[in-house]
C-alpha positions in Angstrom: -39.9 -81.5 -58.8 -43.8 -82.0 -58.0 -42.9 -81.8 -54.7 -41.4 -78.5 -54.9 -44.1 -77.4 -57.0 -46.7 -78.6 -54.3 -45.5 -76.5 -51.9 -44.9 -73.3 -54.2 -48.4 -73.6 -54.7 -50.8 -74.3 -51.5 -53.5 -71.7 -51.4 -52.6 -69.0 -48.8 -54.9 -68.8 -45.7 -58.1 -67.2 -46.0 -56.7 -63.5 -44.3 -59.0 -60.9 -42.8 -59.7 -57.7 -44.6 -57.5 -54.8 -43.6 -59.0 -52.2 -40.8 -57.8 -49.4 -43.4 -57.3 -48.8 -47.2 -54.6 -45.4 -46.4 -51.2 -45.5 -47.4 -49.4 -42.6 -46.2 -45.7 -43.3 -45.9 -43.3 -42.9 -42.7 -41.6 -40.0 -44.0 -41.4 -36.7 -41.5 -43.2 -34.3 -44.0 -44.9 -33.7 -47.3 -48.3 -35.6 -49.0 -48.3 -39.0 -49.9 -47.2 -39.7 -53.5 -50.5 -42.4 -53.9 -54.2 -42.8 -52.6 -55.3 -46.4 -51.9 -58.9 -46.4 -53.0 -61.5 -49.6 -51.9 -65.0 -49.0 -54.4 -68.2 -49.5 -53.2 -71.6 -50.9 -54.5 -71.3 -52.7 -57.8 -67.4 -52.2 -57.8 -66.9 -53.2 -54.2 -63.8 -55.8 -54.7 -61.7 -53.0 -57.2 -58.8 -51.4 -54.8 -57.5 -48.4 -56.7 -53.8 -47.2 -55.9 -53.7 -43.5 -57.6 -50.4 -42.3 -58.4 -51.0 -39.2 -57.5 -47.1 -37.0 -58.1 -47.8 -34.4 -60.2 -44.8 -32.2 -60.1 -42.7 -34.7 -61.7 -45.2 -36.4 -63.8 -45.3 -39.1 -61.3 -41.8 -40.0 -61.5 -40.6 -43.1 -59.6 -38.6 -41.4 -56.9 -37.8 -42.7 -53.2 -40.9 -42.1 -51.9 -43.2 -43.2 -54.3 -41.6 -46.4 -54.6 -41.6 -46.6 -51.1 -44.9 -45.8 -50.7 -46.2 -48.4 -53.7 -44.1 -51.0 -51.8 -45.9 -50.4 -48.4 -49.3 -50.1 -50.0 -48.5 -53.8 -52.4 -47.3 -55.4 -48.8 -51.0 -54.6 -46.7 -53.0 -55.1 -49.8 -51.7 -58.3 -50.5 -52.8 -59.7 -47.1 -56.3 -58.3 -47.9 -58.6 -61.3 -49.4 -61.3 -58.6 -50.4 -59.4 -57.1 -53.0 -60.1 -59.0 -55.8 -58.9 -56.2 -58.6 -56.1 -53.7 -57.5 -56.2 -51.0 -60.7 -52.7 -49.0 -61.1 -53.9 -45.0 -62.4 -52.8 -41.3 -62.4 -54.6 -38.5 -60.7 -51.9 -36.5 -62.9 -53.5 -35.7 -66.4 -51.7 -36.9 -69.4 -49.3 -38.5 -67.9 -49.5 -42.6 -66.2 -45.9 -42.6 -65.2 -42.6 -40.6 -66.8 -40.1 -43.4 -65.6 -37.4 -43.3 -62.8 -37.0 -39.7 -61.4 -33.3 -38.9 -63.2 -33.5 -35.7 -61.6 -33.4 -37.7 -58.3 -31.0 -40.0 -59.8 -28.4 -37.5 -60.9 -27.6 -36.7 -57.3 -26.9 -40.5 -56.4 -23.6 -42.3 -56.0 -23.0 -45.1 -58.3 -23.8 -47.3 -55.1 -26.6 -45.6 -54.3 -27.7 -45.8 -58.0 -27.9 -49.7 -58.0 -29.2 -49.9 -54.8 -32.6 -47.8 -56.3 -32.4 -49.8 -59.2 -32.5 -53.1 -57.2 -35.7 -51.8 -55.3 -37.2 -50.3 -58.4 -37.1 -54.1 -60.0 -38.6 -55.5 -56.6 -41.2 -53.2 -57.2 -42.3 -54.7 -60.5 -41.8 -58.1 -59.0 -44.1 -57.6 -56.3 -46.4 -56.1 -58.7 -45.9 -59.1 -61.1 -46.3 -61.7 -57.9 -49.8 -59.5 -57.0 -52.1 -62.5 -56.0 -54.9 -60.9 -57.3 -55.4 -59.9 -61.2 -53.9 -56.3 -62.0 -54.9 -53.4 -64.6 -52.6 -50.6 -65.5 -55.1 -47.5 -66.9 -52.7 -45.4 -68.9 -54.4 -42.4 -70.0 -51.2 -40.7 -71.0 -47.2 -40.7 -71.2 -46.0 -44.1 -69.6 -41.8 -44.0 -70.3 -39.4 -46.3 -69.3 -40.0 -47.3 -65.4 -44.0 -46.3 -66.0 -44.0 -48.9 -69.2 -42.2 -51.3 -66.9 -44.9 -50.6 -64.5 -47.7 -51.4 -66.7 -45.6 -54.9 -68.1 -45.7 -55.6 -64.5 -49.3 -55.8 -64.9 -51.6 -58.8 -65.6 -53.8 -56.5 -67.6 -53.0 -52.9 -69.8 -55.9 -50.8 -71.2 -54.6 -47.6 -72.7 -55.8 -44.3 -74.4 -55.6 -44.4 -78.3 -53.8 -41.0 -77.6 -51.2 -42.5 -74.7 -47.8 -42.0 -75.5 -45.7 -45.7 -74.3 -42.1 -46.7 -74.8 -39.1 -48.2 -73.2 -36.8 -45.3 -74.2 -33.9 -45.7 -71.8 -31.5 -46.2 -74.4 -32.5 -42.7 -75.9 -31.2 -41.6 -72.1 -27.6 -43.3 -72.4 -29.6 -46.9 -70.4 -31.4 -49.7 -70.7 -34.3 -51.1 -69.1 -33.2 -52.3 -65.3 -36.7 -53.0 -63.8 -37.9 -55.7 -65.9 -38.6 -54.5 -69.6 -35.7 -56.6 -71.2 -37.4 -59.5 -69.3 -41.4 -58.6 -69.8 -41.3 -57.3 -73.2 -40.4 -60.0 -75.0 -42.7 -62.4 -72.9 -45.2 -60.1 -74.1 -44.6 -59.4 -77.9 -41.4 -61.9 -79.2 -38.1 -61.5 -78.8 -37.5 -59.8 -82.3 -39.6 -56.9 -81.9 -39.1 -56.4 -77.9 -35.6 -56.0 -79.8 -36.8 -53.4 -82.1 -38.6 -51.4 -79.6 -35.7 -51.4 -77.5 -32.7 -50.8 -79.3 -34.3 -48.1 -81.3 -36.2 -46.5 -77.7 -39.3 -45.9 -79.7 -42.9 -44.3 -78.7 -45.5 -46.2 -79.4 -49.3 -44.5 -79.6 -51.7 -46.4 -77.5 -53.6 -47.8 -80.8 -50.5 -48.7 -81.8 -49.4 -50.8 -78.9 -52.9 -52.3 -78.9 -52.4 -53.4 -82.5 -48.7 -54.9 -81.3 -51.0 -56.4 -78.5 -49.0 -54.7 -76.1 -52.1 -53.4 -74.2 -55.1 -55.6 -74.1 -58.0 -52.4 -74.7 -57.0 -49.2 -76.5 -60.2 -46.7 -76.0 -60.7 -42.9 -77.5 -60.1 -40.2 -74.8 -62.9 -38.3 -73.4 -62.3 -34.7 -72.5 -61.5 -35.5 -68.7 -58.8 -37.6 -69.9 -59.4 -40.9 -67.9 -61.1 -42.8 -70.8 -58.8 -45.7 -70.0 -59.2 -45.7 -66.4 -63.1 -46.2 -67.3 -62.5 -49.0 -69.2 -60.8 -50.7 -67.4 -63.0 -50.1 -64.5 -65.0 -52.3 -66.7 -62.5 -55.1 -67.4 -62.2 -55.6 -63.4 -66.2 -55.5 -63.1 -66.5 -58.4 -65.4 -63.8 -60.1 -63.1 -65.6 -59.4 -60.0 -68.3 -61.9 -60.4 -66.2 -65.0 -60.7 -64.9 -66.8 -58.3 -61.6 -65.8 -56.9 -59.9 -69.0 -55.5 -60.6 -70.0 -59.1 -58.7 -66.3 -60.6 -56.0 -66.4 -58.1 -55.0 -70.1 -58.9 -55.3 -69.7 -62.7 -53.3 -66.5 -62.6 -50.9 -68.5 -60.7 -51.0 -71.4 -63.1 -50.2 -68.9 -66.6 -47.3 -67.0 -64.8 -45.3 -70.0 -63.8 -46.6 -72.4 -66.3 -45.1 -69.7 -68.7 -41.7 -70.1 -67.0 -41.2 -73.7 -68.0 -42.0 -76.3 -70.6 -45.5 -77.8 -71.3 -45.1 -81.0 -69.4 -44.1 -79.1 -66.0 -46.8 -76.3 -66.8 -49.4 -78.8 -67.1 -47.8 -80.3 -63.4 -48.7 -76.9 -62.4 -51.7 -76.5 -63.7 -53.2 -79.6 -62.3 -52.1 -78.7 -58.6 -54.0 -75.6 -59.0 -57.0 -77.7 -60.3 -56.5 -79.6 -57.0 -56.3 -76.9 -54.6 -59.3 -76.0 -56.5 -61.2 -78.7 -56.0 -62.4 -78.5 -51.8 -63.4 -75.1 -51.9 -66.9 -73.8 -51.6 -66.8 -71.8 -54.5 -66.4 -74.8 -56.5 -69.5 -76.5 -54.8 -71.4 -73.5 -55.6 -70.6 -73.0 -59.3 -72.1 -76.3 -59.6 -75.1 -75.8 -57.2 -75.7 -72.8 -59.4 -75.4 -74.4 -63.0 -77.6 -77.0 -61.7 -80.8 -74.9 -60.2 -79.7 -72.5 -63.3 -79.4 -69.2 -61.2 -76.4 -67.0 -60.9 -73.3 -68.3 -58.5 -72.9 -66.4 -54.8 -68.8 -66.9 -54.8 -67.6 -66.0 -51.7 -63.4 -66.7 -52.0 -64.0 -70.1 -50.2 
């Protein structure tokens, strides 16, 4: 088994940064669906990816899943990015869920054949290497809540409206909620919020602990967004080797028991344990000055 483990876990190679941060998808006509957005100055190593759909509430249809996919595939290869923030340029809404409207016009095949790529969506979200914030200023509903669960990291607005309400719609979560819900608050009251499809306010989902940070909304409506432009600036100065492998270490140590999490855990701390960053955190305790990281 530690083998196996060993080489689940060897540190990916140190990549180049992408020539471009654009996402437009391969599709004959019409805008892209998202923005991929790389901050500068004292947020340089925050990628944005803007859902930007706003006449259907940025509903996940074909294209914007297709377009999410593409943009998670180059980004993921780009060692820069040490934040990639999920947020709407549509206000009052994060995400309304799967496009039904789209949905309604699909075979049965074709209907399971979304629904498979809508749950490899959330896994590729979930399998980010880099830590992840969902910013919901506003509705997030079925596939936009299973979004966000796909997410290391939620900050809401006190006012945002979140459920998993398929079974309100005659379904039931197919891209991960029945999985990631209960993960993230108990089985017993993922049940709850499930079976009875129930909205949640964002205050009330932070009190659940379903978001991590539940802030008042400001008049431009991205009060969440902001904050959690905060959460990943306070990331941003530690050492990513170090984020990457503990994010690693939770998500599968979380997947088994103690003994084989703590196998896990201590390759991490090994691949840990050459790199420069490491060197440098103690270089830096010892002449008592901040640490340079440098993802090394």
């Amino acid at each position: 088994m530690l083998r196996a483990l060993t080489s689940a876990l060897r540190l990916p190679r140190l990549w180049s940064p992408l020539r471009t941060r654009s996402c437009v998808s391969h599709r004959p006509t019409g805008d892209p669906e998202i923005q991929v957005r790389a901050l500068t100055g004292r947020d340089q190593g925050i990628t944005e990816i803007l859902m930007n759909r706003p006449s259907a509430r940025n509903a996940l249809g074909n294209v914007l899943v297709s377009e999410l996919l593409e943009a998670l595939a180059q980004l993921r290869e780009d060692q820069q990015v040490r934040v990639l923030l999920f947020r709407s340029g549509v206000k009052g809404v994060f995400c309304a869920g799967a496009d039904l409207k789209e949905r309604e016009q699909m075979s049965e095949a074709e209907v399971e054949i979304f629904v498979q790529r809508l749950r490899g969506l959330m896994n590729e979200i979930a399998a980010f290497p880099a830590p992840t914030i969902a910013a919901m200023d506003g509705f997030a509903l079925g596939g936009g809540l299973e979004l966000a669960l796909a997410c290391d990291l939620r900050v809401a607005a006190s006012s945002a409206v979140m459920g998993l309400i398929e079974t309100t719609r005659g379904l039931l979560p197919g891209a991960g909620g029945t999985q990631r819900l209960p993960r993230c608050l108990g089985v017993a009251l993922a049940k709850e919020l499930i079976f009875t499809g129930r909205r949640l306010s964002g205050a009330q989902a932070h009190a659940l602990g379903l978001v991590n940070h539940a802030v008042s909304q400001n008049e431009e409506g991205n009060a969440a967004y902001y904050r959690a432009r905060e959460l990943a600036q306070e990331i941003l100065p530690q050492a990513p080797i170090a984020v990457r492998l503990g994010k690693v270490a939770i998500d599968r140590g979380m997947e088994v028991d103690i003994e084989s999490g703590m196998a896990i855990e201590g390759l991490c701390y090994a691949q840990n344990i050459p790199t420069q960053d490491r060197l440098e955190g103690m270089a830096a305790f010892r002449e008592k000055r901040p640490p340079r990281f440098v993802g090394k």
